[in-house]
N, C-alpha and C positions, 0 to 999 in steps of 0.2 A: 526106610522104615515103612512099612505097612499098617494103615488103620483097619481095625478087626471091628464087627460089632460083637458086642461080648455079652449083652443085656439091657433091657428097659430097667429107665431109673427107677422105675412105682416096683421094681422086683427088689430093690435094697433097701430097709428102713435105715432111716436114719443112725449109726455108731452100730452098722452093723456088715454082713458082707456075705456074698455067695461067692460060688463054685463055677468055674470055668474051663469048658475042657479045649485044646483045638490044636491040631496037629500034634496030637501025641502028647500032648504038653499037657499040665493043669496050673490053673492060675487062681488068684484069690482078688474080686473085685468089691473094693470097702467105697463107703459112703459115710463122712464125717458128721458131727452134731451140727454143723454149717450148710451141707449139703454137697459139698466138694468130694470129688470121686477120687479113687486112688485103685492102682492093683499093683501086686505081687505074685512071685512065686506061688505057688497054691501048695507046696508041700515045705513041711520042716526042715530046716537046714542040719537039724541034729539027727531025726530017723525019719526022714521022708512021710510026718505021717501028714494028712489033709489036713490044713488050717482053718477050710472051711467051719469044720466040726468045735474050731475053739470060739473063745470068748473074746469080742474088743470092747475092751474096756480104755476109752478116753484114744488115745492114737498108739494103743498097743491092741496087739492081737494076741492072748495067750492058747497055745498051744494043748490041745488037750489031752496028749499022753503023759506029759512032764513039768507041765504049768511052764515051760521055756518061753520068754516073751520079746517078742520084736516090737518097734515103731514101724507099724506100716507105710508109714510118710515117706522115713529114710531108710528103712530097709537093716536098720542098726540093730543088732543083734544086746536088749534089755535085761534079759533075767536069764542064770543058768537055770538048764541048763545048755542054751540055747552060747554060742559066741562065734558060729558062724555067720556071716551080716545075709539076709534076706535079699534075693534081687527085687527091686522094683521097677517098673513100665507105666511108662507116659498115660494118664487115660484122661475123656475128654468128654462134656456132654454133646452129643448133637440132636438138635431136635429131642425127643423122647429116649433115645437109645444112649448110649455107655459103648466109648470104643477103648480099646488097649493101646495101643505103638507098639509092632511087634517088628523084633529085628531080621530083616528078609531071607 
C-alpha cells in the first residue's frame, strides 16, 4: 500500500468532506463529528456521479443526483437507490495533512 497526502485537516470541517483527484482516480476524503478521517470512492456506485457535491449527514453521505445514501465508515450501500456497497481506503492524520492507503 502506498500513503498518498490527499489534504490538510483545517481544509475539512467537521461531518463534512472534499474532493480528491490522483492518478486518474477521484476519491472522497470525510472528517467525522469526532474528528476521525475516513475516505472513499469519490464517485457513485449507482451513476458515477461526484460525492463530493452531496450531503453527510451523521456517517452517511447522501448522494446528490438520487438522494442514494452510503456509511462512509463501511462503505455499506444505506438508502436506494444506491445498493452497490462504496469502496473505502485506509486514511490517517499526520502532522497537519490527511493521507489515503492506496493500493500500488
Amino acid at each position: 500500500m502506498q500513503w498518498v497526502s490527499a489534504c490538510a485537516l483545517d481544509d475539512i470541517d467537521p461531518e463534512d468532506l472534499v474532493r480528491f483527484d490522483h492518478g486518474g482516480r477521484t476519491y472522497a476524503i470525510y472528517r467525522d463529528e469526532d474528528g476521525a478521517v475516513f475516505a472513499t470512492d469519490g464517485l457513485c456506485t449507482h451513476e458515477q456521479v461526484h460525492l463530493c457535491d452531496g450531503l453527510v449527514m451523521g456517517d452517511e453521505i447522501e448522494c446528490p443526483k438520487h438522494n442514494g445514501r452510503f456509511n462512509y465508515k463501511t462503505g455499506e450501500a444505506e438508502r436506494l437507490p444506491c445498493v452497490t456497497t462504496l469502496r473505502t481506503h485506509p486514511a490517517r492524520v499526520v502532522g497537519e495533512m490527511i493521507e489515503i492507503g492506496l493500493e500500488d
